[in-house]
C-alpha positions in Angstrom: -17.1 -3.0 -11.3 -18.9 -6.0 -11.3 -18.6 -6.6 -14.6 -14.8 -8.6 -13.5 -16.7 -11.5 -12.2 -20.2 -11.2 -14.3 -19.4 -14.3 -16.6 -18.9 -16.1 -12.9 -21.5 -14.8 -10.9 -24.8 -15.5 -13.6 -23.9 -19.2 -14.0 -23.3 -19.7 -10.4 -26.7 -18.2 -9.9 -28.4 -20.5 -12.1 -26.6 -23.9 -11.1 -27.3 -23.1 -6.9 -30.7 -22.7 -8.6 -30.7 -25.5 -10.7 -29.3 -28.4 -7.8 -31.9 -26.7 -5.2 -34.7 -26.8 -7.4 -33.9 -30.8 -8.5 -33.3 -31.5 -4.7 -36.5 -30.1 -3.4 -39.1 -28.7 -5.2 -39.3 -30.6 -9.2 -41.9 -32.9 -7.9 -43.8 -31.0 -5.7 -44.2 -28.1 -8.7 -44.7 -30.4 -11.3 -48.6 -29.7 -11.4 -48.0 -26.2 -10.9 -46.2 -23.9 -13.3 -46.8 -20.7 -11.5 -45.3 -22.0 -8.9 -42.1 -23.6 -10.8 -41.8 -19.7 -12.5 -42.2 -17.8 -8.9 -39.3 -20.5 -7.9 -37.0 -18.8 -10.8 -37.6 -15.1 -10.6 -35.9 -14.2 -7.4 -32.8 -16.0 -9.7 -33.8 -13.8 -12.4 -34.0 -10.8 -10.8 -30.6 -11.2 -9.4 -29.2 -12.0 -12.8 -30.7 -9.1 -14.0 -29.7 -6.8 -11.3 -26.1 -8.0 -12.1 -26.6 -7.3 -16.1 -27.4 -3.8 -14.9 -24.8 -2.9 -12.9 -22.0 -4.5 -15.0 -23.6 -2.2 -18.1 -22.9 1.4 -15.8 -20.8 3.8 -18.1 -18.0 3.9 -15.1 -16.2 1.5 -12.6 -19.2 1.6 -9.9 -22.8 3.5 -10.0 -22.5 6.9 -8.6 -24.8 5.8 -5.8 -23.6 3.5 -3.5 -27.1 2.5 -2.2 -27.2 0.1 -5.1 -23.5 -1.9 -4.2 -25.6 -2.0 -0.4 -28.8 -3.6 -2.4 -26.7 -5.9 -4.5 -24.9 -7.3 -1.6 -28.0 -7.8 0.4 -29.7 -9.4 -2.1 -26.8 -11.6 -2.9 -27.2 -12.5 0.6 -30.8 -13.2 0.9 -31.2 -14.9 -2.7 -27.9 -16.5 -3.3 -25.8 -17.8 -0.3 -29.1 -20.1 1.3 -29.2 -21.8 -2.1 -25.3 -22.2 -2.1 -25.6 -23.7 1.8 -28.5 -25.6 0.3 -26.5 -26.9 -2.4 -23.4 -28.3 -0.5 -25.9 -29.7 2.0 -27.2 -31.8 -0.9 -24.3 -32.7 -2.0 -23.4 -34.2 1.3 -26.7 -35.7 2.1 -26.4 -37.7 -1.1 -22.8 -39.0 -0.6 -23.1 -39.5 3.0 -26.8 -40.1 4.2 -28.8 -42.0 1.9 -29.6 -43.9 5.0 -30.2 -42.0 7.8 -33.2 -39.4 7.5 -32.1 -37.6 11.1 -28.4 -37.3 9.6 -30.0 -35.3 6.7 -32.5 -33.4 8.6 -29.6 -31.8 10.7 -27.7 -31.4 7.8 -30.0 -29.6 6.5 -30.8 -27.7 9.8 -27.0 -26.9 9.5 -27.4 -25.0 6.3 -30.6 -23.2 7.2 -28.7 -21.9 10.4 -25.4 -20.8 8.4 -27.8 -19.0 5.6 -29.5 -17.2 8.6 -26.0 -16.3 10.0 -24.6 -15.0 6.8 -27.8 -13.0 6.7 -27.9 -11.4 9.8 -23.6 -10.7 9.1 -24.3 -9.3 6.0 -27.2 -7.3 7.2 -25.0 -5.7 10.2 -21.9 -5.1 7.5 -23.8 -3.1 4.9 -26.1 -1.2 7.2 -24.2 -0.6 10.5 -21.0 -1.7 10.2 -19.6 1.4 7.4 -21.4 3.7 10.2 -19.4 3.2 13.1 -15.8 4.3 13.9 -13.0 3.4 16.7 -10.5 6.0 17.5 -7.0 3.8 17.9 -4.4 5.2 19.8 -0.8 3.9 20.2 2.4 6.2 21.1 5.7 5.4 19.6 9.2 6.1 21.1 12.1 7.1 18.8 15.8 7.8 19.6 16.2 10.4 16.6 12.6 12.3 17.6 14.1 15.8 18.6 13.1 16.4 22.4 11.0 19.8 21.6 8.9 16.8 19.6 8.5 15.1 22.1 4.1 14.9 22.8 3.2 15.2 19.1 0.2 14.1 18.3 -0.5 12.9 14.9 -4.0 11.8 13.5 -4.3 9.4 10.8 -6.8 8.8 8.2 -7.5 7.3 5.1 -9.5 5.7 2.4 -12.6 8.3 2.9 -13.5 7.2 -0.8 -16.0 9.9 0.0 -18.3 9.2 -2.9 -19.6 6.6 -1.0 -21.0 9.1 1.8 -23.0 11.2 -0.6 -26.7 9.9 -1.1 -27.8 10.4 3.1 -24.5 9.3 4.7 -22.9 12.9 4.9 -23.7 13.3 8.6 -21.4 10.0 9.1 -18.2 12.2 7.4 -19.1 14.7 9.2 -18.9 12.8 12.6 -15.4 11.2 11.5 -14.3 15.4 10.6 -15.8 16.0 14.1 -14.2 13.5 15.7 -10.2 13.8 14.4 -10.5 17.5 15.2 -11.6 16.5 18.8 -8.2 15.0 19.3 -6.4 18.1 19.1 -3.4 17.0 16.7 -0.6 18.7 16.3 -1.0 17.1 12.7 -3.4 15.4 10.4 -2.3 13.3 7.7 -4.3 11.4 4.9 -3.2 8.2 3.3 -4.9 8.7 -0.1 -7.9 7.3 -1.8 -10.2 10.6 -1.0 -12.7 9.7 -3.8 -14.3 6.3 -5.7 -13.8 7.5 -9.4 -14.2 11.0 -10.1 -13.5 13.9 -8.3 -16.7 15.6 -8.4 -17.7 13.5 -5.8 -16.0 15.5 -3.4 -17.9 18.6 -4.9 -20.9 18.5 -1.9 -18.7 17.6 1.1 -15.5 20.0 0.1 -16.5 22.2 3.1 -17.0 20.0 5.5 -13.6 18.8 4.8 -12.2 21.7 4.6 -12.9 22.4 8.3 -9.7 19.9 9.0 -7.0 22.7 7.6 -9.0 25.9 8.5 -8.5 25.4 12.5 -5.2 26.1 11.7 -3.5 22.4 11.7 -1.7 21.5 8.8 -3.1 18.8 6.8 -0.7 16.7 5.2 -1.7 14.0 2.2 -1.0 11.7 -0.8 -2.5 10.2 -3.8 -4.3 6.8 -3.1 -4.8 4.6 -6.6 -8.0 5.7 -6.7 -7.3 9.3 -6.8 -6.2 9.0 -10.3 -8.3 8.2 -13.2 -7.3 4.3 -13.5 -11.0 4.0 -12.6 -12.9 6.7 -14.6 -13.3 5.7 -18.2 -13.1 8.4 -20.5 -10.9 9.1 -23.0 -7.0 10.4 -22.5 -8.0 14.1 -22.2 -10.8 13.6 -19.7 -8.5 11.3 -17.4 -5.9 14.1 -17.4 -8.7 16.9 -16.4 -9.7 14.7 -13.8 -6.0 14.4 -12.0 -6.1 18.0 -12.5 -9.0 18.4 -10.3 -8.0 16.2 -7.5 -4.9 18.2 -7.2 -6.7 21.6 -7.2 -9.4 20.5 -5.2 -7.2 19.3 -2.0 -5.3 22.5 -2.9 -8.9 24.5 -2.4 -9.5 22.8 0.6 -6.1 23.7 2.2 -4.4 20.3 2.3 -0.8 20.3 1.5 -1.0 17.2 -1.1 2.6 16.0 -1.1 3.6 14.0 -4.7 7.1 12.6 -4.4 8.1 15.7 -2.4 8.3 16.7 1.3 7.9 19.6 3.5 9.4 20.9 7.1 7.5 20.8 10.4 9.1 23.2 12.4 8.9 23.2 16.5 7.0 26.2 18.2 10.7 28.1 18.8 11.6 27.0 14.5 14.8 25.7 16.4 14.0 22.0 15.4 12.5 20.6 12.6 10.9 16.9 11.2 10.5 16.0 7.5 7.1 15.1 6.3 7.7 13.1 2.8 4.8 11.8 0.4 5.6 9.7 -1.9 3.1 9.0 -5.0 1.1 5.7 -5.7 3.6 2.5 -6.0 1.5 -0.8 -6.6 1.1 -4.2 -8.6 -1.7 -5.4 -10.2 -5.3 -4.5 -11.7 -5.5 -0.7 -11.9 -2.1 -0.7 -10.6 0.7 1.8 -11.5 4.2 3.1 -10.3 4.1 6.9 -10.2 6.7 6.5 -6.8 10.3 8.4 -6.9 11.5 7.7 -3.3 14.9 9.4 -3.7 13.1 12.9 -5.1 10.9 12.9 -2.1 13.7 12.5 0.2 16.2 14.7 -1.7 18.0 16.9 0.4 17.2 15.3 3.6 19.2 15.4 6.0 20.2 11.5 7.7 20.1 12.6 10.8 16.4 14.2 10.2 13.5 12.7 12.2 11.5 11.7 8.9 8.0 10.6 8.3 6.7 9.2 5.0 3.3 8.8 4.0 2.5 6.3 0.8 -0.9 4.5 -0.1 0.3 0.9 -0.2 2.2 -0.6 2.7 3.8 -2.9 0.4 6.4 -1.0 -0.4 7.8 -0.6 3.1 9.5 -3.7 3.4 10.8 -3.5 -0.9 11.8 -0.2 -0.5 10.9 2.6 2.0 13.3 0.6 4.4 16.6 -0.1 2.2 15.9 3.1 0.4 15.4 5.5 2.7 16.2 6.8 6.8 12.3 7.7 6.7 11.3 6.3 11.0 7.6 6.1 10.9 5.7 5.0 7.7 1.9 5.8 7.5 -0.2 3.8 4.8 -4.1 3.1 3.9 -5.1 1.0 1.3 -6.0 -2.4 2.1 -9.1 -1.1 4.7 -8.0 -3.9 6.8 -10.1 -6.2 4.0 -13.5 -4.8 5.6 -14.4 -8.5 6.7 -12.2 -10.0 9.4 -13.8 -13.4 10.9 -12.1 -14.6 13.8 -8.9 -12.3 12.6 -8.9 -13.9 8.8 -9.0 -11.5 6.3 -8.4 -12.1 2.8 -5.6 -9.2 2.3 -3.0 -11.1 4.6 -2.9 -14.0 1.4 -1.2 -10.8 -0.6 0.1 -8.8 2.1 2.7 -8.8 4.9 1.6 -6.0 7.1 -2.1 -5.7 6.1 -3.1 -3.4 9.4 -2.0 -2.1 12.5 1.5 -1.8 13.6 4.9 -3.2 12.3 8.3 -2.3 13.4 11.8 -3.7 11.3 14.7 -2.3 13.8 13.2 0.4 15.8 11.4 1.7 12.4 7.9 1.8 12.5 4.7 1.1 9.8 1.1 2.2 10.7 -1.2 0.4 8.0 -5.1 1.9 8.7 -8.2 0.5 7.9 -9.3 3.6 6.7 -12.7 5.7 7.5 -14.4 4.4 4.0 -14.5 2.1 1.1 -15.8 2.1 -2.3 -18.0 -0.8 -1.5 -19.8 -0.2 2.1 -19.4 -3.2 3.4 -17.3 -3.6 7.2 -17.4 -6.7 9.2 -15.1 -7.5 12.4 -13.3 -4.6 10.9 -14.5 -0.5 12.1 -13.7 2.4 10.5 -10.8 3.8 12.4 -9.2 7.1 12.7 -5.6 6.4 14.4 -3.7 8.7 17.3 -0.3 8.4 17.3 1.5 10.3 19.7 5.6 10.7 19.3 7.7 10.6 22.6 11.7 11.4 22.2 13.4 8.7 23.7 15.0 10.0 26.9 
């Protein structure tokens, strides 16, 4: 994975170093080589560590204890140089004259590195362990009335890989926890695994638990359920699909791919469409396996429907002007796992990048998800969301 920004990341490394090491430490080492060398190989190790991981056969290593290292060490090795950096940059243009205007300058950047440490510290090792239950209810004029109460649990983006390796008791909790709201329901956005569905191979039990209390489990394909981030050749990509598909099947999930199903009231008088719609999305690793007019075939327009689909982007393109479908459930973006002050970087690319949107009494629930490839949440928790239906009266 992190081979995309390798060629950026080394010489950024070595030019913080560079304009640190000038700044502060070239005359006071310069009788001391040892001391110039022990200066470099924190640098060094970091470029190294880098090397490494952009070398690993697949997208990301298989243990996600090494992303956690990585990004703490970025933290503690790279980002006080970088503060360091811009705080010499500023000394020199603006206080050449005034040695308390540097000193806070410099007390400035020694207090943002400690920050960002601290932040980072909280992200990697806390924040990907906690979980908020959301809970909204939604009113609809086309809900039948024997509907009227549903409950509906959300979740997405487990990207269980990343809760093998001594984070299976945090899954667990999350399994624990949407069964403890009772649904009447449980649907899954997509993105169940990183890369490779043998992931799921230690944890398929304990997953298994959400169909076998007798609620149906409804889910689609996320991007990375596919293989557009296992390398292997064309056969092994197609094996792999085929496993994702049979293993949600094994685990009694109704996996829904451009297709729908009926949920009928207790009396089988009324009914609601559940429609899941395949992967539709632009960019790297991007792909448009998405047929909205087979999934709704034969749907009524006077049908209560809900549609689930990875990527929210498509509600506003084409889930609204091609389709009746009321309430829209999407993952995907994880709410972009860091949220200062409510800045995120995925509202630059996206419209309705969490939480609730509504376009004439039609609703889209985006999730944050319960996971991520890289374990990494700040300002943004782990969610699992209850959505409870009422019939308008």
């Amino acid at each position: 994975m992190i081979v995309r920004i390798i060629y950026f990341l080394i010489p950024l490394i070595l030019l913080l170093d560079a304009v640190v090491y000038a700044a502060f430490c070239h005359k006071r080492t310069h009788a001391k080589p040892w001391l110039r060398l022990l200066w470099w190989l924190p640098s060094a190790a970091m470029v190294v560590f880098s090397i490494v991981l952009a070398l690993q056969k697949q997208f990301a290593p298989d243990n996600s204890c090494w992303i956690k290292l990585f990004i703490f060490a970025f933290a503690l090795c790279v980002i006080p140089k970088m503060m360091f950096a811009i705080a010499v940059l500023i000394t020199r243009r603006w206080g050449k004259q005034s040695l308390k205007f540097r000193r806070s300058i410099y007390a400035i950047a020694t207090f943002v590195s400690v920050l960002i440490l601290c932040t980072t510290l909280h992200g990697v090792f806390i924040g990907p362990k906690e979980l908020r239950v959301t809970r909204l209810s939604l009113t609809f004029k086309t809900l039948p009335k024997a509907f009227d109460g549903l409950k509906i649990v959300l979740f997405s983006d487990a990207h269980v890989g990343t809760f093998n390796h001594g984070w299976e008791r945090f899954l667990a909790r999350d399994i624990d926890t949407i069964l403890a709201q009772r649904p009447d329901m449980i649907c899954f956005a997509g993105d169940l695994q990183n890369t490779n569905p043998a992931e799921l191979q230690p944890l398929i039990p304990l997953l298994a638990r959400l169909a076998k209390q007798g609620i149906p489990v409804y889910s689609v394909l996320g991007n990375h359920d596919y293989s557009g981030y296992y390398y292997g050749t064309a056969a092994e990509k197609q094996k792999i699909e085929a496993q994702m598909i049979a293993t949600q099947k094994e685990m009694g999930w109704q996996l829904l791919r451009n297709e729908h199903r009926f949920f009928y009231s207790s009396h089988h008088k009324d009914s609601i469409a559940i429609v899941g719609e395949e992967y539709c999305g632009v960019g790297l690793h991007s792909f448009d396996k998405s047929n909205i007019r087979r999934a709704t075939a034969g749907i009524d327009a006077n049908t209560f429907t809900l549609l689930l689909q990875h990527d929210p982007k498509t509600w506003r393109t084409r889930i609204l002007p091609e389709s009746h479908a009321q309430l829209t459930l999407a993952g995907h973006t994880h709410g972009g796992q860091v949220s200062i002050f409510g800045l995120r970087t995925t509202l630059l690319t996206y419209t309705d990048d969490y939480g609730l949107a509504e376009s004439h009494g039609r609703y889209l629930y985006v999730t944050c998800g319960i996971g991520g490839l890289i374990p990494l949440r700040i300002g943004v928790e782990p969610e699992i969301a209850v959505i409870t239906l009422h019939a308008q009266q």
